[in-house]
C-alpha positions in Angstrom: -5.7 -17.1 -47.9 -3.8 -17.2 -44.4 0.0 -18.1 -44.9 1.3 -20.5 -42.5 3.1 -18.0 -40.5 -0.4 -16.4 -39.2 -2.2 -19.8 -39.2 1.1 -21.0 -36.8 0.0 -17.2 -34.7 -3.0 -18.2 -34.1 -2.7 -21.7 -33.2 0.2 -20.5 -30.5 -2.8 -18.3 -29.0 -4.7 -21.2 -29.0 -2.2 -23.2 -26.9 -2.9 -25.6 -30.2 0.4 -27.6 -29.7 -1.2 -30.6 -31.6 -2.2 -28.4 -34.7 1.2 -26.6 -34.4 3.2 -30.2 -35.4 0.3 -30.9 -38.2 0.7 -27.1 -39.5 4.4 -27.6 -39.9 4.3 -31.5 -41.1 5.4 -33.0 -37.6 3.2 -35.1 -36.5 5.2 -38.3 -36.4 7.3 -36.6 -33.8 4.7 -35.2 -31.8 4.6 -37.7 -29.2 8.3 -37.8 -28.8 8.6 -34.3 -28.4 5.8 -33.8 -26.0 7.5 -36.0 -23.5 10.4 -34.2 -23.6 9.2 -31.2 -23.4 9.6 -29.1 -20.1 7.5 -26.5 -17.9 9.1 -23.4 -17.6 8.4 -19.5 -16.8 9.4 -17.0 -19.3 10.0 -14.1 -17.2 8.0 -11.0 -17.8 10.0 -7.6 -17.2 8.3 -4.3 -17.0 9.7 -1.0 -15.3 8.9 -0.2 -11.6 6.0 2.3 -11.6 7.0 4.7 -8.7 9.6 4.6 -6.2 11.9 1.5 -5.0 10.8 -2.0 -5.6 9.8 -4.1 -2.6 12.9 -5.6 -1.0 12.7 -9.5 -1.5 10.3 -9.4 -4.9 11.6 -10.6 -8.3 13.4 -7.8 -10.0 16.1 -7.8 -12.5 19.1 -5.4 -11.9 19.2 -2.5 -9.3 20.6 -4.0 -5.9 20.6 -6.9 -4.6 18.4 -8.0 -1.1 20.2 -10.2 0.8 20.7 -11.3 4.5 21.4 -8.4 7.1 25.3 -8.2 7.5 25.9 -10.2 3.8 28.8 -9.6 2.0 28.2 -8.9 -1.6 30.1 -11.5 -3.8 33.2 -11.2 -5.2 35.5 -13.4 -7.5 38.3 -15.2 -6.0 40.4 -11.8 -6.9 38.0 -10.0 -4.5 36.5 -8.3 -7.7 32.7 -7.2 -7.1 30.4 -9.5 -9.3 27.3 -7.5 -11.0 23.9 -8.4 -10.1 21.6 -10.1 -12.2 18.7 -10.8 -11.0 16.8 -12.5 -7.7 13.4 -14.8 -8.1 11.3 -14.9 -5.3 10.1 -18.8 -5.3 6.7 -17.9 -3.1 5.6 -16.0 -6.5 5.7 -19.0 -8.0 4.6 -21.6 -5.7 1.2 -22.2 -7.7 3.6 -23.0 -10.9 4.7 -25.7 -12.7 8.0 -25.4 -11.9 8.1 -25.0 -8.3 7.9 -28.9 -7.6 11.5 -28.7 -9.3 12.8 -25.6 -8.0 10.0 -25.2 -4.5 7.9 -22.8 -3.4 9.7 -20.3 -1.0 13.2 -18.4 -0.4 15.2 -15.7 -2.9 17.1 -17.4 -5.4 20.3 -14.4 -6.0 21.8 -14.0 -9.5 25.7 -12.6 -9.8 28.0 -13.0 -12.7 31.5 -11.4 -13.5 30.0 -9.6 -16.2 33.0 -7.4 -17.1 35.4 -10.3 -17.9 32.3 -12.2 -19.2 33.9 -15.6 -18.5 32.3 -18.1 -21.3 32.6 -21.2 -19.2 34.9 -23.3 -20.9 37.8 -23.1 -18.0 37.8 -25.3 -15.4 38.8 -23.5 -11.8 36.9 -20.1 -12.7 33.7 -21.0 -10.6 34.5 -17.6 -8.3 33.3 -15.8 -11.6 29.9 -16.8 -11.1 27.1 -17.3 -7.4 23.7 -17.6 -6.8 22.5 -17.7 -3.6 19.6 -19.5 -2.5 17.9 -17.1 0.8 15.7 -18.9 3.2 12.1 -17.4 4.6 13.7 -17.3 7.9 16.2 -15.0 7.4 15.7 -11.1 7.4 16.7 -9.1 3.7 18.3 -5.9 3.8 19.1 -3.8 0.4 22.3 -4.0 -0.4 24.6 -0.9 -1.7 26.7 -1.0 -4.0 30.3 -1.4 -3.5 32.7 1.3 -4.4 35.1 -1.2 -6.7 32.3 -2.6 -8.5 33.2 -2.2 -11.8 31.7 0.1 -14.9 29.5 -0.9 -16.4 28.2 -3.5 -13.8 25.6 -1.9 -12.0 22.5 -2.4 -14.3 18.8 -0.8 -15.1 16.5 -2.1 -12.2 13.2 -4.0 -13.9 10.7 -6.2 -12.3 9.7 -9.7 -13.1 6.6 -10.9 -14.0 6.2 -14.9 -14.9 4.1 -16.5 -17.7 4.0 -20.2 -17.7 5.4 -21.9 -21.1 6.2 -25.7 -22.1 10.1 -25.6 -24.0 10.9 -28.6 -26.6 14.6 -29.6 -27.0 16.7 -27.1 -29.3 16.6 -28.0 -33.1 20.5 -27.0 -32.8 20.3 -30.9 -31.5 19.8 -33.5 -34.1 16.3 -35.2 -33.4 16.6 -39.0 -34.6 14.7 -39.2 -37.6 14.3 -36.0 -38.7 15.6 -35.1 -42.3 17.4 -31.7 -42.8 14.0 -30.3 -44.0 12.2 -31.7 -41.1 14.6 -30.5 -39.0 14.2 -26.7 -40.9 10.3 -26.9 -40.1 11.5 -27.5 -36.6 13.3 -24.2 -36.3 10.5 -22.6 -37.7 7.8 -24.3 -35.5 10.1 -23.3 -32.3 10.3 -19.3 -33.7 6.4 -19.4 -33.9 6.3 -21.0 -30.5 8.8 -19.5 -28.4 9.9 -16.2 -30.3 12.8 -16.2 -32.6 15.0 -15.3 -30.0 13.5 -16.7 -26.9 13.3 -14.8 -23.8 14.7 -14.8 -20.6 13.3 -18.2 -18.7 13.4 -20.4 -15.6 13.8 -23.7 -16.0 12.5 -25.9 -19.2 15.1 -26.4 -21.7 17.7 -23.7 -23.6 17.9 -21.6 -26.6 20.9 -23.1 -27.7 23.1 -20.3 -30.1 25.5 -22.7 -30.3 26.1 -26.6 -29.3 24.3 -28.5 -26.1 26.5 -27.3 -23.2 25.7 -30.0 -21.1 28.7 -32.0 -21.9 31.1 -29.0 -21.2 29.7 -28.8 -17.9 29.9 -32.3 -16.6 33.6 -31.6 -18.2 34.7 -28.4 -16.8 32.7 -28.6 -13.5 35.3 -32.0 -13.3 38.8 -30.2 -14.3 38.8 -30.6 -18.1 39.4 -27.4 -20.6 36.7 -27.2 -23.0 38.1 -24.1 -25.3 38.6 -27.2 -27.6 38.4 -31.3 -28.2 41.9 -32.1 -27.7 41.2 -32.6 -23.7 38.2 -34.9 -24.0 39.4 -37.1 -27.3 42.6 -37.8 -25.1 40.9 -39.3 -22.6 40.2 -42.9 -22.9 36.9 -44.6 -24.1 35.2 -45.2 -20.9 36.0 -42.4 -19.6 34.4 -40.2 -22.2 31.0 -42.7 -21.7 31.0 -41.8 -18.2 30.9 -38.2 -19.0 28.8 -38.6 -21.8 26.0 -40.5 -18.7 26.9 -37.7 -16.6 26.2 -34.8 -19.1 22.7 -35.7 -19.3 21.8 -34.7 -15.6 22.9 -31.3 -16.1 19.8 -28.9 -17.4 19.1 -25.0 -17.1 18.4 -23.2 -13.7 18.1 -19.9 -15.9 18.5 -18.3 -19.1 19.3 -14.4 -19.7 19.7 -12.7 -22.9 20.9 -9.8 -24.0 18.5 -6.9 -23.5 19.3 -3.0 -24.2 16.2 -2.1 -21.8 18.2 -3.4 -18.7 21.8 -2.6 -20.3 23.0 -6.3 -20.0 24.9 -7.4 -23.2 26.6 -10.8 -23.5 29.1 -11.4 -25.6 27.7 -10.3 -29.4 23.8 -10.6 -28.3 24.8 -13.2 -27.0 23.0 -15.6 -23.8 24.0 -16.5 -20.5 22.8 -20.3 -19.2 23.2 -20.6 -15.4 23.1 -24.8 -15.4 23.0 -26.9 -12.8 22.7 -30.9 -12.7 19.3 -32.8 -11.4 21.3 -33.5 -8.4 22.1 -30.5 -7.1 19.1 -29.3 -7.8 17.1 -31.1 -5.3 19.6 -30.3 -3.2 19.5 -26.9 -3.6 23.0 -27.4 -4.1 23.9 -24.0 -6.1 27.3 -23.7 -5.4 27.4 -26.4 -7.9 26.2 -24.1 -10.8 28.2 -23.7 -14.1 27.6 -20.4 -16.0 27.9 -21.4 -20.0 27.5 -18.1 -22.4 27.0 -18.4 -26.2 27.0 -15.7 -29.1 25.9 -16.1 -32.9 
């Protein structure tokens, strides 16, 4: 007799979405869900096999590539910020996702990952960049700075990408959905993403704690999030405007906490870089929020 768990295994191998929501007694929601669901590209890290990785390819870690004569970025405080991580959209032009995000340039990763600033203070922006790089412009390898801080110069791996559709966190409320319902949910998710899912582009978030997307519509605007006494003193309109607003904000990328490339956030915690539809298109990313979130 297969238990549900392996019956869920193989219909994930499948790409059986449909017999997924039947397995785990969700049918009625499968058409909701399925329209909210989003494309995105779990990114695939695997050591470099000899030598230094090409300059301008996906890679987590190492140095960064960026224009000849670039600065790299500091906070406000002229502290170095450690590098993340840079995506090379032409390696995913044939994707999903590149209609949202296009199909050519270095998007460039950087984070103040020694204060590890959680994204609930207005004004602290300068702890966080990612740069968007252009095909016209020439990459050099950068080196690192002398001040860079301990502990901030991390494991170089490259990025592969595997195409995924993401369904809305069951930390969310659905409508409808009992507290059971809502438990075969979580457990639908785990089979379909991983209990902990891993490091993505787009689609929607792992959430470890509550939807962020109202603290960055608040912060991104002025207003301390550490607790509610900012947004319940503001008056009832006001609050529905933000509330409207919050919804345009999504995930530009998701990185947990991985011993392989020695970044650690928080308690095993994750790190959302979130941007709004707006800015987006844009290509706007000076207008990123950084939100992190532990257990």
């Amino acid at each position: 007799m297969i238990d549900r768990e392996e019956k869920a295994k193989l219909l994930c191998e499948a790409g059986d979405l449909s017999g997924l929501f039947e397995l785990y007694g969700l049918k009625e929601f499968e058409d909701t869900l399925m329209e909210q669901a989003q494309p995105s590209l779990l990114l695939r890290l695997s050591a470099a096999e000899s030598g230094e990785p090409a300059v301008g390819c996906s890679k987590m870690g190492g140095l960064p590539d960026l224009p000849e004569g670039s600065d790299w970025p500091t906070t406000a405080d002229k502290i170095p910020l450690a590098f993340l991580c840079q995506i090379n959209l032409a390696e995913i032009a044939d994707t999903s996702v590149a209609s949202s995000i296009g199909s050519s340039g270095l998007l460039s990763f950087f984070y103040e990952a020694n204060e590890q600033p959680w994204g609930f203070e207005p004004g602290t922006s300068d702890k966080w960049k990612v740069i968007f790089t252009g095909n016209n412009k020439s990459l050099v390898r950068l080196k690192a700075p002398a001040d860079l801080p301990a502990g901030c110069l991390f494991n170089c791996l490259l990025i592969g990408f595997n195409e995924r559709l993401t369904f809305p966190s069951y930390e969310n409320p659905f409508p409808g959905m009992t507290w059971p319902q809502n438990g075969d949910y979580h457990d639908m998710q785990d089979a379909w993403h991983g209990s902990h899912w891993p490091d993505h582009l787009l689609g929607h978030p792992d959430l470890l704690q509550n939807d962020w997307r109202l603290q960055c519509a608040l912060t991104s605007h002025g207003i301390y999030c550490g607790d509610n006494e900012a947004f319940d003193a503001l008056d009832q309109a006001t609050k529905d405007a933000f509330l409207a607003q919050s919804k345009e904000w999504r995930l530009l990328l998701q990185l947990d906490s991985f011993s392989d490339s020695g970044m650690e956030w928080g308690l095993d915690g994750l790190l959302y870089f979130c941007i709004s539809e707006q800015a987006l298109r844009a290509k706007d990313f000076d207008q990123v929020w950084v939100i992190l979130q532990t257990t």
